[in-house]
Residue frames as a rotation matrix with the C-alpha (Angstrom) as fourth column:
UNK 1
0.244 0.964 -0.100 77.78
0.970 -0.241 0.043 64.63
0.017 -0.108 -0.994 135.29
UNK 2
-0.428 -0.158 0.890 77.73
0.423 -0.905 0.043 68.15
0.799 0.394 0.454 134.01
UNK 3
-0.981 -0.189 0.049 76.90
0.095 -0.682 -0.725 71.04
0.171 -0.707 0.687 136.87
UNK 4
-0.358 0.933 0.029 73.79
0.917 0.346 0.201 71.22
0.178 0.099 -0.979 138.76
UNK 5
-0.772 0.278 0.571 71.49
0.212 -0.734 0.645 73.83
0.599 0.619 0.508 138.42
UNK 6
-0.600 0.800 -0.019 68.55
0.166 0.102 -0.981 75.08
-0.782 -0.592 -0.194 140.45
UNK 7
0.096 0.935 -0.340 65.27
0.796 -0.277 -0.538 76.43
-0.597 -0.219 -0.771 139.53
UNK 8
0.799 0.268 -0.538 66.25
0.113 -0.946 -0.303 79.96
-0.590 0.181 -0.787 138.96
UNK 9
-0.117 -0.973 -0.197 69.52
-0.250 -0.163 0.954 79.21
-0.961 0.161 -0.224 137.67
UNK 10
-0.477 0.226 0.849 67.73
0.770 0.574 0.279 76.88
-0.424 0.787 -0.448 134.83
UNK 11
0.607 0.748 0.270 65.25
0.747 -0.420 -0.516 79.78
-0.272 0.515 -0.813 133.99
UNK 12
0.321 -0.717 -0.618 68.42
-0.612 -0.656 0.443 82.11
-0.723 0.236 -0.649 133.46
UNK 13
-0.702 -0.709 -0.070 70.19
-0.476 0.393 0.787 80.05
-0.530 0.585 -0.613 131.48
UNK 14
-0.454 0.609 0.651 66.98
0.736 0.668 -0.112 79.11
-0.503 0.428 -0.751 129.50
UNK 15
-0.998 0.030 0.046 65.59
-0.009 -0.913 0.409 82.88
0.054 0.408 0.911 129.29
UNK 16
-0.119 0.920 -0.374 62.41
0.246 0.392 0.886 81.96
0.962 0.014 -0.273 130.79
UNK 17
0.015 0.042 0.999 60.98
-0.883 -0.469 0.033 82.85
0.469 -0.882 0.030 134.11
UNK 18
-0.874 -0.409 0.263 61.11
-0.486 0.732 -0.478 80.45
0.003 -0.545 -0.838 136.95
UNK 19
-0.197 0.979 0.057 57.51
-0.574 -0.067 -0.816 79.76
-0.795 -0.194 0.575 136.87
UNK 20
0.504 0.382 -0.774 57.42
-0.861 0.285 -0.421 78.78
0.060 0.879 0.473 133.41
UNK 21
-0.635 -0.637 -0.436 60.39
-0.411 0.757 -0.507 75.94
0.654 -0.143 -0.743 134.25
UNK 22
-0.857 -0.204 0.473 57.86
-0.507 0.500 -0.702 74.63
-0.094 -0.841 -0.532 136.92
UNK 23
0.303 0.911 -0.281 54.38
-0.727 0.031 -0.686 74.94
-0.616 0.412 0.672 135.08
UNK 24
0.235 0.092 -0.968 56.48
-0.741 0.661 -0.117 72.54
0.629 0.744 0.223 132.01
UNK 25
-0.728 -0.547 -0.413 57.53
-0.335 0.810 -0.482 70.23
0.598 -0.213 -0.773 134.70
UNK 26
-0.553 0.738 0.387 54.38
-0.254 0.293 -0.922 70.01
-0.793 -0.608 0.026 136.80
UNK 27
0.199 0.624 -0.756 52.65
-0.966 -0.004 -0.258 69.41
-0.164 0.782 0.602 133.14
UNK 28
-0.085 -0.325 0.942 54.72
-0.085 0.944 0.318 66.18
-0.993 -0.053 -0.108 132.83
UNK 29
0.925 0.331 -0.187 54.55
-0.310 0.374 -0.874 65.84
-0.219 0.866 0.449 129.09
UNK 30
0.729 -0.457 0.509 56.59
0.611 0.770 -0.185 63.88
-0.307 0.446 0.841 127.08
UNK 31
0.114 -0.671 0.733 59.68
0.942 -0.161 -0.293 65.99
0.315 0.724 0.614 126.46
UNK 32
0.936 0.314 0.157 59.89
0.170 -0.797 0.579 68.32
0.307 -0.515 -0.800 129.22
UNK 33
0.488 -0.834 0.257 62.48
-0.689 -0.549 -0.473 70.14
0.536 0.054 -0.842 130.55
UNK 34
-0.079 -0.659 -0.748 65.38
0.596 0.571 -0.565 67.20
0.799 -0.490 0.347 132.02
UNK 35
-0.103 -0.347 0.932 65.30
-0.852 -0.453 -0.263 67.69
0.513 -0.821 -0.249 135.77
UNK 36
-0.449 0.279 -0.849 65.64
0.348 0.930 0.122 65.65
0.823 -0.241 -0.514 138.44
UNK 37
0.097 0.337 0.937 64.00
-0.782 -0.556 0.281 65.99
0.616 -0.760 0.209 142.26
UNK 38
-0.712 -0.564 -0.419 66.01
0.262 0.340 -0.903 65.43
0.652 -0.753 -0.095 144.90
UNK 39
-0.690 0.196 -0.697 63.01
0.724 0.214 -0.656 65.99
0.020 -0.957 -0.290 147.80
UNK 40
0.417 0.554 -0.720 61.40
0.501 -0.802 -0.326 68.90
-0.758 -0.224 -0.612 147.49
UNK 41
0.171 -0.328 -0.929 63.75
-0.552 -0.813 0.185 70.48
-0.816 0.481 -0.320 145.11
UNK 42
0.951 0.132 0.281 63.92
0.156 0.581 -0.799 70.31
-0.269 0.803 0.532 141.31
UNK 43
0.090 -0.906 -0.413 67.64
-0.630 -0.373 0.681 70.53
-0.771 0.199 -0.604 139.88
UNK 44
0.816 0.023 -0.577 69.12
-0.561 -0.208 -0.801 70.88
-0.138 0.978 -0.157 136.33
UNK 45
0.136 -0.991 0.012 72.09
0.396 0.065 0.916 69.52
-0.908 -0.120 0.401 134.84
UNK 46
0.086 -0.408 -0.909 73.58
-0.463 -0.824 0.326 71.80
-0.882 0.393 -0.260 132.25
UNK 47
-0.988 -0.148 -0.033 74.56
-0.102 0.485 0.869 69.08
-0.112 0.862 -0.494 129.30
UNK 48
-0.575 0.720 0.388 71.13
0.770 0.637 -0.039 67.71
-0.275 0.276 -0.921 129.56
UNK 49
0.036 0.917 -0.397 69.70
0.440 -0.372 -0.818 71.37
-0.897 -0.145 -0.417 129.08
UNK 50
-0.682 -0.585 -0.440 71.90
-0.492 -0.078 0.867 72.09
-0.542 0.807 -0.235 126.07
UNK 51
-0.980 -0.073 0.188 70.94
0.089 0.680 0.728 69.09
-0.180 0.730 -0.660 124.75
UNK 52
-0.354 0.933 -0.058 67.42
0.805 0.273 -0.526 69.10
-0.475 -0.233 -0.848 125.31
UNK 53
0.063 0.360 -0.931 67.13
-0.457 -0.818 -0.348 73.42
-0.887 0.448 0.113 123.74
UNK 54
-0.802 -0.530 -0.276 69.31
-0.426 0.182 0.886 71.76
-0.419 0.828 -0.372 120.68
UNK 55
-0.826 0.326 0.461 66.15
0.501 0.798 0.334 69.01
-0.259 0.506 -0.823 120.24
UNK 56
-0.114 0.889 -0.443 63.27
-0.003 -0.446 -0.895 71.75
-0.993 -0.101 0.054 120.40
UNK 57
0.073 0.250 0.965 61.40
0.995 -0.077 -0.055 72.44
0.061 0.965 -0.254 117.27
UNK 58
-0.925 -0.380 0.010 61.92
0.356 -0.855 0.377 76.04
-0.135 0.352 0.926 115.80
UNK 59
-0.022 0.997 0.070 58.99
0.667 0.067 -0.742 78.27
-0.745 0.030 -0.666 116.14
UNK 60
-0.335 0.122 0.934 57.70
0.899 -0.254 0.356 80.05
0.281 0.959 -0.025 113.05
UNK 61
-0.124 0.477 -0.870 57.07
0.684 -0.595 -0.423 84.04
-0.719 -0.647 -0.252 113.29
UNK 62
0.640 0.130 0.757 55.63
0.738 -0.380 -0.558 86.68
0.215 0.916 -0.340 110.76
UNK 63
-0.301 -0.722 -0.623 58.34
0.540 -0.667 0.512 89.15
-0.786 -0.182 0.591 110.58
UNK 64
-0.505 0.053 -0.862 56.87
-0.637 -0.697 0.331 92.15
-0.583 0.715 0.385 108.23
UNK 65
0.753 0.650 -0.099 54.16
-0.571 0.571 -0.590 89.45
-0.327 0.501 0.801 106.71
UNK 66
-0.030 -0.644 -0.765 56.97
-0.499 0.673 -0.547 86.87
0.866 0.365 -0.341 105.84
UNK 67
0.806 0.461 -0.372 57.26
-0.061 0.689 0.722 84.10
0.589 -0.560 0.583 108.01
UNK 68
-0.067 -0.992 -0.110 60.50
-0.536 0.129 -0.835 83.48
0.842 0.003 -0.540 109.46
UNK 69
0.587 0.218 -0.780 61.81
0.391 0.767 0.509 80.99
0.709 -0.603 0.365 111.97
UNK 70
0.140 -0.010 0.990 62.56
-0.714 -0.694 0.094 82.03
0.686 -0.720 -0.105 115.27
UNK 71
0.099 -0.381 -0.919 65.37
0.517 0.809 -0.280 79.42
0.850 -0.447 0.277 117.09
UNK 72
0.849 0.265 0.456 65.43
-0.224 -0.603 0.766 79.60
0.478 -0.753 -0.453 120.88
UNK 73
0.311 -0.932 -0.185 69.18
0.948 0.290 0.129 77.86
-0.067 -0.216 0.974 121.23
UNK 74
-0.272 -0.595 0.756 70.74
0.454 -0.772 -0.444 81.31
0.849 0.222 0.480 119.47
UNK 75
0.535 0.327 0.779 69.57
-0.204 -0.845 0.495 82.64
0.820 -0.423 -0.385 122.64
UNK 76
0.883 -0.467 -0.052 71.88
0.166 0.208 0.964 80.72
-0.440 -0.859 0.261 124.91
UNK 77
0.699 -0.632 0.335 75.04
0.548 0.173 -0.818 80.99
0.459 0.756 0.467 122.26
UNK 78
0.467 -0.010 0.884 76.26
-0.134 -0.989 0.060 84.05
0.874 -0.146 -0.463 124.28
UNK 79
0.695 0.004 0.719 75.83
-0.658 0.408 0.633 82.03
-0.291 -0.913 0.286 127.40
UNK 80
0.986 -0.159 0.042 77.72
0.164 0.923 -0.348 79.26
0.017 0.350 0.936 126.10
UNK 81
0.619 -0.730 0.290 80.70
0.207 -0.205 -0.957 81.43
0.757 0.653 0.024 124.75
UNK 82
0.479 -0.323 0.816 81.13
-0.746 -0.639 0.186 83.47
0.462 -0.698 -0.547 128.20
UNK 83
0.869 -0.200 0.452 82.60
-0.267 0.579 0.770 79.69
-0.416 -0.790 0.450 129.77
């Protein structure tokens, strides 16, 4: 089992506020962020968030009227290298 994570630690290492990591998990949908909850508290493990950015779909943005896709993984890559 890969390191555990809080809350704030997940929304750092996601690039998301902490809020937004509890709003997708209080939503419950199908394919929310991996966490588990130990009592009261929600906690991350690292492989499973990896894996889980890796499965997202790519969102589409107009860049100068052209579309382009816009991956949210290339935003942890950085994070990744620094270990």
């Amino acid at each position: 089992m890969s390191k555990l994570m809080t809350a704030a630690e997940a929304a750092e290492f996601l690039g998301v506020s902490q809020s937004t990591v509890y709003l997708e998990i209080r939503e419950g949908r199908e394919g929310c962020i991996p966490h588990i909850k130990v009592r009261n508290r929600y906690l991350f493990q690292k492989d499973k968030l990896e894996a889980w950015l890796e499965n997202q779909p790519t969102n589409k943005v107009s860049v100068n009227g052209r579309e382009a896709d816009f991956d949210l993984t290339q935003q942890n890559e950085g994070a990744k290298q620094q270990e």
